[in-house]
C-alpha positions as protocol buffer text, in pm:
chain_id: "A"
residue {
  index: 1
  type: UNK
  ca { x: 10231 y: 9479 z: 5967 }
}
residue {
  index: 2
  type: UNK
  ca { x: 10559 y: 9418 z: 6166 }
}
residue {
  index: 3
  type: UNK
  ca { x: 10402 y: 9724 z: 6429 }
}
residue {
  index: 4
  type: UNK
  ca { x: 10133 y: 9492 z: 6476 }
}
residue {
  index: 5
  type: UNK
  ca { x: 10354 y: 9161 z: 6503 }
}
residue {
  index: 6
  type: UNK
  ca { x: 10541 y: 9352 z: 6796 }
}
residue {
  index: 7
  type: UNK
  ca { x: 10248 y: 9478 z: 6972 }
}
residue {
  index: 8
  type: UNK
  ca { x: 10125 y: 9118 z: 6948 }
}
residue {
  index: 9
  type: UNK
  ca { x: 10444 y: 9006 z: 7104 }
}
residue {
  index: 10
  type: UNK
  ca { x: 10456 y: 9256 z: 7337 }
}
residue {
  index: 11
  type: UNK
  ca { x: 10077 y: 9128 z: 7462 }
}
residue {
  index: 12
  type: UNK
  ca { x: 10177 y: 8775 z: 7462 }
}
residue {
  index: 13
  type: UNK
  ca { x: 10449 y: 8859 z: 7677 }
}
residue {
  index: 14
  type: UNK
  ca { x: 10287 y: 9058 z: 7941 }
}
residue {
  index: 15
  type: UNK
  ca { x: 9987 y: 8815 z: 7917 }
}
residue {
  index: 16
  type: UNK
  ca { x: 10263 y: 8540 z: 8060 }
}
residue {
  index: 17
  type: UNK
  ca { x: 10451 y: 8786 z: 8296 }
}
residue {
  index: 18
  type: UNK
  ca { x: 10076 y: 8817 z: 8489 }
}
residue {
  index: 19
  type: UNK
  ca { x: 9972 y: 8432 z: 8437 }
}
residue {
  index: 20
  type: UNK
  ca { x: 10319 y: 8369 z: 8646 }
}
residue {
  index: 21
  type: UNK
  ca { x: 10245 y: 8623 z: 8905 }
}
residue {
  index: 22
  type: UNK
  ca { x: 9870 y: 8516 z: 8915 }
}
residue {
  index: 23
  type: UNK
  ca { x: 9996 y: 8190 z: 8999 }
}
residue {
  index: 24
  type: UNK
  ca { x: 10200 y: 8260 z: 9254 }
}
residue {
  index: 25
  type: UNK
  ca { x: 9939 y: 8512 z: 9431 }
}
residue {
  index: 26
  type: UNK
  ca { x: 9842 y: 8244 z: 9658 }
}
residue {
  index: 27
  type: UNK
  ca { x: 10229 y: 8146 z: 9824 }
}
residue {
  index: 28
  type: UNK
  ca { x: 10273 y: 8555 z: 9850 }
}
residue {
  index: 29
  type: UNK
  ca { x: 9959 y: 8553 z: 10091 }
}
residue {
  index: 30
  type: UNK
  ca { x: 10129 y: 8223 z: 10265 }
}
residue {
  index: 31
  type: UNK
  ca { x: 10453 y: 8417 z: 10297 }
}
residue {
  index: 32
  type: UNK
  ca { x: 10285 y: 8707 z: 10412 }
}
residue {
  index: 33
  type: UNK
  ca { x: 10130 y: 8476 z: 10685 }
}
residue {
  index: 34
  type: UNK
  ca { x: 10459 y: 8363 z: 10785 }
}
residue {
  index: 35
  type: UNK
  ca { x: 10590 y: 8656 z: 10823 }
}
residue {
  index: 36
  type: UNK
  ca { x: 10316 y: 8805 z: 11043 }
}
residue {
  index: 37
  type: UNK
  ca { x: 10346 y: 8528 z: 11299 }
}
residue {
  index: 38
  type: UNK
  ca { x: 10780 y: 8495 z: 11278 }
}
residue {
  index: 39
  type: UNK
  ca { x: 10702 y: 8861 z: 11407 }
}
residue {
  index: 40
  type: UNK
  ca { x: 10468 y: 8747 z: 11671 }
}
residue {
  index: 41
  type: UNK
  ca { x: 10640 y: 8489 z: 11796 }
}
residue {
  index: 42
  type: UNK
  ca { x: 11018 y: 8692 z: 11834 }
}
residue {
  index: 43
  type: UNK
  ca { x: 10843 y: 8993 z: 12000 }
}
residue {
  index: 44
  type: UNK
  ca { x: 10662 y: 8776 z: 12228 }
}
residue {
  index: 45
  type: UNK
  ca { x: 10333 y: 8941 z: 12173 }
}
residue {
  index: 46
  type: UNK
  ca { x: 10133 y: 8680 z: 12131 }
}
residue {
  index: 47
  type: UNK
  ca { x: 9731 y: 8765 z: 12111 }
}
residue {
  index: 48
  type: UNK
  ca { x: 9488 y: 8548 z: 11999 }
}
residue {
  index: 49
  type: UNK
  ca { x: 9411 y: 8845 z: 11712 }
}
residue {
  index: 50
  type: UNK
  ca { x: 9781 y: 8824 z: 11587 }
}
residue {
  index: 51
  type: UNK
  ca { x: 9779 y: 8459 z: 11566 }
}
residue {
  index: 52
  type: UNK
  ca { x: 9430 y: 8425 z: 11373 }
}
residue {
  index: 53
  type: UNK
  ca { x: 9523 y: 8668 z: 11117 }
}
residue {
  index: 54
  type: UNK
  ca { x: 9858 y: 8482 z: 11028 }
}
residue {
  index: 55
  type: UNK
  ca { x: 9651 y: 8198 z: 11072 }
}
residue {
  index: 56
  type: UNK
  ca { x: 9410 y: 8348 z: 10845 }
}
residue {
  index: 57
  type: UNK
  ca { x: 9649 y: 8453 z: 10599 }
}
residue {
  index: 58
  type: UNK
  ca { x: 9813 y: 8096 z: 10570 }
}
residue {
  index: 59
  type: UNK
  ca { x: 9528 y: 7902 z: 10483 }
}
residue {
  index: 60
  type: UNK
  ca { x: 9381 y: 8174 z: 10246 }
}
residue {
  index: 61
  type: UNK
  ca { x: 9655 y: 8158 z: 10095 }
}
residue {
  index: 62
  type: UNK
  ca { x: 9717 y: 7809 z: 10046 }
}
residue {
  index: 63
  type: UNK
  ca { x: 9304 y: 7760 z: 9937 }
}
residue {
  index: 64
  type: UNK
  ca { x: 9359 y: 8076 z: 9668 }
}
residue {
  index: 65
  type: UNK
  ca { x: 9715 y: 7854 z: 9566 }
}
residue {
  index: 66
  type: UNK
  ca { x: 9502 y: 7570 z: 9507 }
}
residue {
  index: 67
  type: UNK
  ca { x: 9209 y: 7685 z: 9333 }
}
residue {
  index: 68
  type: UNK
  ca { x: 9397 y: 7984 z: 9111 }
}
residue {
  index: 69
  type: UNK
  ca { x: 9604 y: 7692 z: 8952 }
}
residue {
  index: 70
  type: UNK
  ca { x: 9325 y: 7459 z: 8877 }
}
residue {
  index: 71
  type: UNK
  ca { x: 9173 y: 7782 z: 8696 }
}
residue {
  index: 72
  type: UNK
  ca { x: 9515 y: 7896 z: 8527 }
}
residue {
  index: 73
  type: UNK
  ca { x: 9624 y: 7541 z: 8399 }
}
């Protein structure tokens, strides 16, 4: 019985630890965005590929922050 308990506990826990990270899926895509383009914009290559992909990545992300904590909540 208390093997069980703990495995139960143990589930629980990591069940939480990926809720958190699912959450924050969405603001790791933004960041990954901003990241791309800070990049872009201190190298001073700017192409109109490199900017639509961080453009890309910043509005995915922020549409996937939206909707993925609607779902999770």
């Amino acid at each position: 019985m208390k093997a069980r308990s703990l495995l139960r506990e143990e589930s629980n826990r990591h069940a939480v630890m990926l809720k958190d990270l699912l959450k924050n899926a969405g603001l790791l895509v933004i960041l990954l965005g901003v990241i791309i383009l800070s990049i872009v914009v201190l190298t001073g290559t700017q192409t109109n590929t490199q900017l639509s992909l961080s453009l890309g990545l910043i509005v995915l992300g922020l549409l996937a922050h939206i909707v993925i904590n609607k779902m999770v909540d």
